[in-house]
C-alpha positions as CSV (number, residue, x, y, z in Angstrom):
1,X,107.1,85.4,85.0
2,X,107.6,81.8,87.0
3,X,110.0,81.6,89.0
4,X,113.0,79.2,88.8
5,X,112.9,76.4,91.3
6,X,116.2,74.3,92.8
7,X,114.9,71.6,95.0
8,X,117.7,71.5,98.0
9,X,116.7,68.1,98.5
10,X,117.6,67.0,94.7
11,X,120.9,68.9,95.2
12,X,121.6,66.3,97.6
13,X,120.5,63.1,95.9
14,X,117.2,63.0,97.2
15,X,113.1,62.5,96.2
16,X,111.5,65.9,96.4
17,X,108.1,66.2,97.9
18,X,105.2,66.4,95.8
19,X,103.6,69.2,97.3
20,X,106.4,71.8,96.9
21,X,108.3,73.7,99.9
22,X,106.0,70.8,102.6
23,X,108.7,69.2,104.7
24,X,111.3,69.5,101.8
25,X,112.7,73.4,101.3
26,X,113.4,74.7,97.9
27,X,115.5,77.5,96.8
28,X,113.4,79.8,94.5
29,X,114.3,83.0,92.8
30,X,110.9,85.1,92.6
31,X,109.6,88.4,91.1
32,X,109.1,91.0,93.9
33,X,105.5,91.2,92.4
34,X,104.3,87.7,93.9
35,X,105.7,88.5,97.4
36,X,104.3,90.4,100.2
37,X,105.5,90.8,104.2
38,X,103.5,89.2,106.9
39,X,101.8,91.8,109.4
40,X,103.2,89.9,112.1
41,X,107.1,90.8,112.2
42,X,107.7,92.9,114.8
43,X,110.6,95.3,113.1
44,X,109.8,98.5,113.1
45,X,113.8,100.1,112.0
46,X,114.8,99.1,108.5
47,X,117.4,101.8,108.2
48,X,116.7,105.1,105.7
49,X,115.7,104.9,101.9
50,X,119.7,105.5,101.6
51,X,120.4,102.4,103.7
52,X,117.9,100.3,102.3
53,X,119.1,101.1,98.4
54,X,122.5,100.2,99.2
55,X,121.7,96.7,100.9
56,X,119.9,96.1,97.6
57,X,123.0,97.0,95.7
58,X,124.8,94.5,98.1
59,X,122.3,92.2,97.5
60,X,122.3,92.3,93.4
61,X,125.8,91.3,93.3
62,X,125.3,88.6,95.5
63,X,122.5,87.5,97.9
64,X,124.2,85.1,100.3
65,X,120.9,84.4,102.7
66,X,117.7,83.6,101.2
67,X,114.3,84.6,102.8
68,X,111.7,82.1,104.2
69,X,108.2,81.9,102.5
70,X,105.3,80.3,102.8
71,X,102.4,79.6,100.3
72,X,99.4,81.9,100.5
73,X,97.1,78.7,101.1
74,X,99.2,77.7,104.2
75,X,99.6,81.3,105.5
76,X,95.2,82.0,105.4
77,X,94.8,78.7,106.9
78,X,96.2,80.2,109.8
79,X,94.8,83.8,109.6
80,X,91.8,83.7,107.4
81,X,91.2,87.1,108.2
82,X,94.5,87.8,106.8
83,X,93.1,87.7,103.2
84,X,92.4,91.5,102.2
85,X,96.4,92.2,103.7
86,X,98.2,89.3,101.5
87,X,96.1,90.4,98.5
88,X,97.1,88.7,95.3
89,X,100.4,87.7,96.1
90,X,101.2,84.3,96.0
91,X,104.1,84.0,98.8
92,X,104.3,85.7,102.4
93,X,107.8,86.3,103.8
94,X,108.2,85.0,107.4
95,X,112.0,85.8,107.5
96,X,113.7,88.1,105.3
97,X,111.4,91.2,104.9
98,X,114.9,93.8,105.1
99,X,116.2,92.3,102.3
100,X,112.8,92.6,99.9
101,X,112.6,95.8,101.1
102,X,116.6,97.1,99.7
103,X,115.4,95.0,96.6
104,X,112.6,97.0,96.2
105,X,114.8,100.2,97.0
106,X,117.7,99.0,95.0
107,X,115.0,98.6,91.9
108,X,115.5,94.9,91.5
109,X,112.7,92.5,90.2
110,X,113.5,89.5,91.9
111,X,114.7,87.4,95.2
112,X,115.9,84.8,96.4
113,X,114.0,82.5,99.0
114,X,113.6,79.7,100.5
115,X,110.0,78.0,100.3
116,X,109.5,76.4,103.3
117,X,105.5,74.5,104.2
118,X,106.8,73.3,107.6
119,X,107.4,76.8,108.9
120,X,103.0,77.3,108.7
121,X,101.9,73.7,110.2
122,X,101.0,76.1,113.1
123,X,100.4,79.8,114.4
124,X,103.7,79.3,116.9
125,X,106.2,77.7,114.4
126,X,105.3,80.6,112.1
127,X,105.5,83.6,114.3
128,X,108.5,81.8,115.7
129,X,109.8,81.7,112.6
130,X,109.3,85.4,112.6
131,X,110.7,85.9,115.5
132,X,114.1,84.2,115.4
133,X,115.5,86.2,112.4
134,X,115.5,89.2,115.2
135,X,116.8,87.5,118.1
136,X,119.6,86.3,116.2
137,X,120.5,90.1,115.2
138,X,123.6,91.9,116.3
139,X,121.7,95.1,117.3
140,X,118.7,93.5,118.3
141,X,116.2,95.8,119.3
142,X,114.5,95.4,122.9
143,X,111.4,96.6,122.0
144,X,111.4,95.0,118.8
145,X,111.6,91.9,120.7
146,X,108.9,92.8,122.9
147,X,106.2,93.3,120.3
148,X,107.3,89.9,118.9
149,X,106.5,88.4,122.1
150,X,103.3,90.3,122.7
151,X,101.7,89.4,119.3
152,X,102.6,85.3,120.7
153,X,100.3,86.1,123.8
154,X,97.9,87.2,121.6
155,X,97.9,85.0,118.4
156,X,98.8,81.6,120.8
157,X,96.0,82.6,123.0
158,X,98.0,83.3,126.1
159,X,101.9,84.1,127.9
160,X,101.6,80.9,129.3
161,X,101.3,79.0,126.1
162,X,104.3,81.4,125.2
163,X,106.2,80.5,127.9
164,X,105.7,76.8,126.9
165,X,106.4,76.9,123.4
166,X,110.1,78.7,124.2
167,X,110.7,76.6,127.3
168,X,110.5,79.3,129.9
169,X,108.2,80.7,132.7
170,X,105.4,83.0,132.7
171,X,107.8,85.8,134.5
172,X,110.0,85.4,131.9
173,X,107.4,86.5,129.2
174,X,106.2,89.1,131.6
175,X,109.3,91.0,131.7
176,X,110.1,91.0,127.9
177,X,106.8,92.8,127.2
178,X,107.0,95.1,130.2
179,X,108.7,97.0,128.0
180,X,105.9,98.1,125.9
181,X,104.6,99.9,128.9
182,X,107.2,103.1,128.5
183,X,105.8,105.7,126.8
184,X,106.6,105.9,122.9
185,X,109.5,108.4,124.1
186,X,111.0,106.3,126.4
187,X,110.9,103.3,123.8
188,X,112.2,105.5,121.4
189,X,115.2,105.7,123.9
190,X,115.5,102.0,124.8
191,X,115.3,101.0,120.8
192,X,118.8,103.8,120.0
193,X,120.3,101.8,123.5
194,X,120.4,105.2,125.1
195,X,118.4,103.6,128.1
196,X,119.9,100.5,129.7
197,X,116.9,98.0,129.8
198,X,117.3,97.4,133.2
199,X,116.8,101.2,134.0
200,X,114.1,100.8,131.4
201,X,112.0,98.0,132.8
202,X,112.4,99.6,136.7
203,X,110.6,102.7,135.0
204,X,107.7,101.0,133.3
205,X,106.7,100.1,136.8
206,X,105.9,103.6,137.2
207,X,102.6,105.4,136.3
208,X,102.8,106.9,132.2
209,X,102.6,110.8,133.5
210,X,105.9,109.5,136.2
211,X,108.4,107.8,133.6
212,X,110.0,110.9,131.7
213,X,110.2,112.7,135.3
214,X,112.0,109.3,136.4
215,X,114.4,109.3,133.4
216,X,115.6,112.9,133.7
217,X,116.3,111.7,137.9
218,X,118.3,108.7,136.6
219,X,120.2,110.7,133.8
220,X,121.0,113.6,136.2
221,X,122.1,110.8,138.8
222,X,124.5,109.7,136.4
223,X,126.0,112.8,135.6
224,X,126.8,113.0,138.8
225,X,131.0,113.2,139.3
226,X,131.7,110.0,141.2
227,X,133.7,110.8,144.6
228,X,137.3,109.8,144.6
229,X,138.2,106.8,145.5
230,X,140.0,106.3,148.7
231,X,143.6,105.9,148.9
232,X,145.1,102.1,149.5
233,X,146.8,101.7,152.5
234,X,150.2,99.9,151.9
235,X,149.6,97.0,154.2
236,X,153.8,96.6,154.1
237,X,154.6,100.2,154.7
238,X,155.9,100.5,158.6
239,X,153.9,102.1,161.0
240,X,155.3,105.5,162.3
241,X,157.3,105.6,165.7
242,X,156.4,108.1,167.9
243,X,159.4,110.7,169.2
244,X,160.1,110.6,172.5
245,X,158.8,112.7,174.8
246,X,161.5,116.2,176.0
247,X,160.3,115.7,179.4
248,X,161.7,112.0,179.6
249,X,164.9,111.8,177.4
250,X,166.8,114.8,174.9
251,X,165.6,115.4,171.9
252,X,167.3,112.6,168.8
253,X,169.7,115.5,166.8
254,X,169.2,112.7,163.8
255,X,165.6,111.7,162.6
256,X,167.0,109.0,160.6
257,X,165.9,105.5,162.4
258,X,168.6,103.1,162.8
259,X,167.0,100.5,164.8
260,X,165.5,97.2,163.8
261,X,161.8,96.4,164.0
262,X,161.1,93.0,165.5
263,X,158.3,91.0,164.2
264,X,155.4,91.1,165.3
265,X,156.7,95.3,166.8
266,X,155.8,95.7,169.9
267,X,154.0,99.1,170.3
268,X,156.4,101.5,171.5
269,X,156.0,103.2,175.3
270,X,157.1,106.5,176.6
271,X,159.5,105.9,179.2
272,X,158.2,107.5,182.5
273,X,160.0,109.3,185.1
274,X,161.4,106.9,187.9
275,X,160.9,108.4,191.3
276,X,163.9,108.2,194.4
277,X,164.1,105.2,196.0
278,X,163.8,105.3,200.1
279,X,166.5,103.3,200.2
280,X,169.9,103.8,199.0
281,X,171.0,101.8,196.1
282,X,173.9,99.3,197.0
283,X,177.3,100.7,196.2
284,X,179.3,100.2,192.9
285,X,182.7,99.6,192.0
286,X,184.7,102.7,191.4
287,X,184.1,104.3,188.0
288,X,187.1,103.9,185.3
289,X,188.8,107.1,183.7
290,X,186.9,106.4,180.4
291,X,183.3,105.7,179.1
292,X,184.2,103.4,176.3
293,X,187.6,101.6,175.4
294,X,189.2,103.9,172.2
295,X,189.1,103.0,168.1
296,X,185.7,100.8,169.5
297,X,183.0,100.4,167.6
298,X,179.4,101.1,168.8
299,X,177.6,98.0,170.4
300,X,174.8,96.2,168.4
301,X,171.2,97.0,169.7
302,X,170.6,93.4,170.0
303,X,174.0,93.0,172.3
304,X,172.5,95.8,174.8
305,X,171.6,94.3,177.8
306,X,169.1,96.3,180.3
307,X,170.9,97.1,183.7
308,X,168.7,97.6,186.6
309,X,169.3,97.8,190.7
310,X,168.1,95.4,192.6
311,X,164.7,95.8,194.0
312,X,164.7,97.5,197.6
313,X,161.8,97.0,200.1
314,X,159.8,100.4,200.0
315,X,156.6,100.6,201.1
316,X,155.8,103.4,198.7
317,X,154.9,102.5,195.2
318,X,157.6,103.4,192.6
319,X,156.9,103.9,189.3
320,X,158.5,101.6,186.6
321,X,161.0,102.5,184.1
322,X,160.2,100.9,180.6
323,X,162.9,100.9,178.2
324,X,161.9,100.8,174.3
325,X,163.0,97.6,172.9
326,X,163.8,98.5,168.9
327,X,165.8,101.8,168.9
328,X,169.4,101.7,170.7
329,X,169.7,105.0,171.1
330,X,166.7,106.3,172.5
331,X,167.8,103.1,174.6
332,X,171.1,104.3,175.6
333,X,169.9,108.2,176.2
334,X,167.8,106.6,178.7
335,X,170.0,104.6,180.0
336,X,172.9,107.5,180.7
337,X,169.9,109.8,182.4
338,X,169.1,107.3,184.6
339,X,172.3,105.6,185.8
340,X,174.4,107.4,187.7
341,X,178.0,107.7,186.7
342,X,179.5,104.7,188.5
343,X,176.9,102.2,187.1
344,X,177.3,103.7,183.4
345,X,181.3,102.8,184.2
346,X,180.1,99.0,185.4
347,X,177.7,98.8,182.4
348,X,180.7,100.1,179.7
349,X,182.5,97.0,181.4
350,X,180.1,94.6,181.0
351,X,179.4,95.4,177.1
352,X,183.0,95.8,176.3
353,X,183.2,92.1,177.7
354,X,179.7,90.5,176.1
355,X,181.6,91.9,172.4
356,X,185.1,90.4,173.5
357,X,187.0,93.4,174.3
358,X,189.9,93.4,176.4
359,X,189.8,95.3,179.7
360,X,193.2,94.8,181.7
361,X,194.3,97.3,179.5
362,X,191.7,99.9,180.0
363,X,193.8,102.8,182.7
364,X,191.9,103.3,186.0
């Protein structure tokens, strides 16, 4: 049965070559009979009998990609030793051998292809040719690959001739057939994607009787239950303030904190016990009958103002007092241990006047 021929290149208005398929494709339909694979494709996974027939189901209602052949003549020009694998056929299938196998399956007689000279002018167009229907596959299978690249080296006479023909370095080739040195159980792994590639190359560094002991490390490793991450630190959360310390001022009945931080806070220190003075401290004004004026409201931290004696010549060292700077009360319970009751009367005075309260009418 002859197959039916469609030039391309008279679908589009133009002279078709006079050798057929040579630098002008044509879109054949041909019996199963005259075709045969090439020994070169690397793909080794073409799904299950089951899979196959029901791509070549898909595939009688409607082929939407051809396959690429090549004329037996142009194909043993290349391989001459090819001769006794093409047999009698007539075409061999650089791209496309999945689908004449689910025709085969699917028990259909013929298939659609694309005849195509150009793709044997030379050992590296062909194979490439082989090649390129894999790389350009979703689930494209590392290993696969590999053996693609491997027959290259060996067909084009070298990885560096490789490397040349696909525009990249002799490392580059290196690393895609590394690969191939796994074991066939370790492949087996890399093909399903149950082994990363990067895990899988690292292994096939190692010796053959090492790799499986190497795997069963990495999976365990993995297994492994990851330690928790640690907690974030709220970089805006306010740093704790340290209670003051019983010896040096009452304990705060209220834990609640009323005061206002400055910016930048200035780190907080423990007041320290003020030892006598030698000398006495100068005299003060009589003490009024009450602390505070009646019906008056608190004072503002920010309107306290730090009262101290004046300094006295001693020629012992005193310690100093330092008064916290953010918290008005621990403020004013340090203030009323220290001071002694006519100099709490003056200080009442002097805040009641810094917030404008009237004083002639305080009683004595």
């Amino acid at each position: 049965m002859a197959g039916r021929r469609t030039s391309l290149a008279s679908l589009a208005g133009q002279k078709v070559d006079t050798v057929p398929g040579q630098s002008d494709p044509l879109l054949l339909t041909l019996p199963l009979a005259k075709l045969v694979p090439t020994r070169f494709n690397p793909r080794r996974n073409f799904g299950t009998d089951d899979d196959l027939k029901a791509f070549g189901l898909v595939l009688k209602r409607r082929q939407l990609q051809p396959a690429v052949v090549v004329s037996r003549t142009a194909y043993l020009k290349l391989w001459p030793e090819e001769e006794s694998a093409v047999g009698t056929a007539q075409y061999v299938i650089a791209n496309g051998e999945r689908r004449y196998r689910g025709s085969l399956a699917a028990g259909l007689t013929t298939l659609n292809v694309v005849h195509n000279e150009d793709v044997a002018k030379s050992r590296a167009d062909f194979l490439d040719a082989v090649l390129s229907e894999n790389n350009d596959r979703e689930d494209l299978d590392p290993i696969e690959r590999a053996l693609g690249i491997d027959t290259m080296v060996a067909e084009l006479g070298g990885a560096n001739r490789v490397a040349e023909h696909y525009g990249k370095t002799g490392g580059w080739v290196s690393q895609q057939r590394k690969l191939l040195k796994l074991v066939p159980e370790l492949q087996q792994l890399v093909s399903s994607k149950e082994m990363p590639v990067r895990v899988a190359r690292d292994i096939a560094g190692l010796p053959a009787e090492r790799q499986v002991a190497a795997w069963d490390e990495e999976t365990a490793r993995r297994l492994e239950p990851k330690p928790p991450a640690p907690a974030r630190k709220d970089p805006a959360a306010p740093a704790a303030v340290p209670a003051p310390s019983p010896a040096s001022a009452p304990a705060d009945p209220d834990p609640v904190y009323r005061g206002k931080d400055p910016a930048p806070e200035a780190p907080l220190v423990q007041p320290q016990p003020v030892e006598p003075a030698a000398a006495p401290v100068s005299p003060l004004p009589e003490p009024r009958a009450e602390k505070q004026a009646p019906n008056m409201p608190a004072p503002a931290a920010d309107d306290i103002t730090p009262v101290t004696t004046a300094p006295q010549p001693d020629p012992l060292p005193t310690a100093v007092l330092q008064l916290p700077t953010h918290d008005w009360e621990q403020l004013a319970d340090i203030v009323i241990a220290e001071l002694p009751e006519a100099a709490l009367h003056n200080l009442t005075e002097r805040l009641l006047e810094a917030v404008g309260a009237d004083t002639s009418s305080q009683s004595a």
